[in-house]
N, C-alpha and C positions, 0 to 999 in steps of 0.2 A: 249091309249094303249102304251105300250110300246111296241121296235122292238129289237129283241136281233142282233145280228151281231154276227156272228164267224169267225176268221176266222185264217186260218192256215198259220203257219209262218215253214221253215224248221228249223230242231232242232242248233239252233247254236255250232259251235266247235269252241275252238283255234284253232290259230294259229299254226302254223304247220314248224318249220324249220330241216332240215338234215342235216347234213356234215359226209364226210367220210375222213378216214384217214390212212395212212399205218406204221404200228405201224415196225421199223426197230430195231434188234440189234444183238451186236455182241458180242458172250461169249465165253471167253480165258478160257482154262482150262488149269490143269498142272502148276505147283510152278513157282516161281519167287526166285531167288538169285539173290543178288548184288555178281558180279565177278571182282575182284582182282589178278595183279600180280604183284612178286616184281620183279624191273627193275633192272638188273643184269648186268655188263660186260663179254663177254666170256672169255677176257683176251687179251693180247698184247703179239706182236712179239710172233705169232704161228707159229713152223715149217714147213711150207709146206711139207717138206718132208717128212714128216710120215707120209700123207698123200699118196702118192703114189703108186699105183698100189694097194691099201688097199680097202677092202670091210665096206663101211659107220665108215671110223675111226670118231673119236671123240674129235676133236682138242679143247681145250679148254671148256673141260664138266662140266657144271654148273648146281646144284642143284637150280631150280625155285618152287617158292611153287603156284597154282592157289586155290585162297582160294573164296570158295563159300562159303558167309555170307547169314544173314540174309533170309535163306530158310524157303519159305513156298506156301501154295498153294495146289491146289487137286492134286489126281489119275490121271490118263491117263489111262486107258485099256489098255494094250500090248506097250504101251509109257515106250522111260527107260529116263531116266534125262541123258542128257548130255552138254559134253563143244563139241565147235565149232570152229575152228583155221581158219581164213581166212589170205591173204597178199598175197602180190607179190609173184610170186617163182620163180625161175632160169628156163629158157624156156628149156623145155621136161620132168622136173621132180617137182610133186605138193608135192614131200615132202623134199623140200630144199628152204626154207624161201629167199628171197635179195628182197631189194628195189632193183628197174629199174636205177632207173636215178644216178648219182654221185659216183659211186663205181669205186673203181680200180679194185681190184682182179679181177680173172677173173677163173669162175668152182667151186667157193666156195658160201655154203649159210650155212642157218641154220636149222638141224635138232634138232625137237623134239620130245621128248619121253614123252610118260602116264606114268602114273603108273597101268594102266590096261594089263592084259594078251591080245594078240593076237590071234584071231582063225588060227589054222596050217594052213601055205602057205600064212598069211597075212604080210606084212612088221611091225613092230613096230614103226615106223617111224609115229609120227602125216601129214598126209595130209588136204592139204588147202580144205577148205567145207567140210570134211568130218568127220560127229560128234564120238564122244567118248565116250562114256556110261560112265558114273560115278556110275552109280546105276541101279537095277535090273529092268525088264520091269515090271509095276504097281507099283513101289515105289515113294513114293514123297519125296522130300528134307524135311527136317525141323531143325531150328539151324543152325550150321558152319560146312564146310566140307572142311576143307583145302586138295589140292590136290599135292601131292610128285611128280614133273616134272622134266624133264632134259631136258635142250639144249646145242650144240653143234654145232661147224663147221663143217661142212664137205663136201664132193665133192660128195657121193652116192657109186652108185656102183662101182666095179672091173675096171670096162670098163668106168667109167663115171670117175675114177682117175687116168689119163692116166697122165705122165709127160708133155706130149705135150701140154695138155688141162686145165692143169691147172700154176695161176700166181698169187703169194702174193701180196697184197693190200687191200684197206683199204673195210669193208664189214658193211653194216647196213639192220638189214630186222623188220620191223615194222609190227604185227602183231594184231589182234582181239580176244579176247577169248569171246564167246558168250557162256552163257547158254539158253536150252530149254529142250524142249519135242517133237524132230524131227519123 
């Protein structure tokens, strides 16, 4: 005779390996422009004096161009394109431009101007951090957008050009122009 034999084996599987992993990123939205300005002198031997008792005079006022090249990039929702002016300012007022350290003068820095309209009761005057709109909120740059600026020396207000408070000498304020979508 023969004997049959069965017999039962569990169903074989592979192998079996898992890994997990956390898939991270970060997505910039909103244009990119290369920003440029031309480096300008305000001028030499400025009169202090017309400055005096004068509300934001304009000693030695120079046409600057801030020229946003090479734009492009998405929308933003309710995002408007702007530039961003950062530097030093003269302590109590963020819209008068001086390096800290090496200066003579003494109540003088540098104000600048947009070329954008002001909402009533706003200064005109560019303050350090605080952005400029170039363009409409949901608009994106694209191409060149050269920007019509002006700086100037000056002391501020009425009260901040006081004779007493202010002294000619030598004035440098170095500056940041950033673009975004703040």
């Amino acid at each position: 005779g023969c004997l049959m034999l069965m017999v039962s084996l569990p169903a074989a599987r592979a192998g079996t390996n898992t890994a997990s992993t956390k898939l991270t990123a970060t997505i910039t939205g909103g244009g990119t422009c290369t920003v440029s300005v031309n480096d300008t002198p305000l001028g030499t031997a400025l009169p202090t004096a017309q400055a005096v008792k004068q509300n934001w005079p304009q000693l030695g006022k120079t046409n600057i161009t801030v020229s946003l090249t090479n734009c492009a990039g998405l929308v933003l929702t309710g995002k408007a394109p702007s530039v961003t002016v950062t530097g030093q300012t003269l302590t109590g007022n963020t819209r008068l431009f001086r390096n800290a350290t090496g200066m003579t003068s003494v109540g003088f820095g540098v104000a600048i101007y947009s070329n954008r309209t002001t909402a009533a009761g706003t200064a005109p005057q560019v303050a350090s951090g605080v952005p400029v709109a170039v363009g409409a909120a949901g608009t994106v740059l694209t191409g060149d957008h050269p920007q019509a600026w002006l700086a100037a020396v000056s002391c501020g207000t009425t009260a901040e050009c006081g004779s007493a408070s202010l002294k000619g000498g030598t004035l440098r304020a170095d500056v940041t122009f950033a673009f975004g979508y703040p």
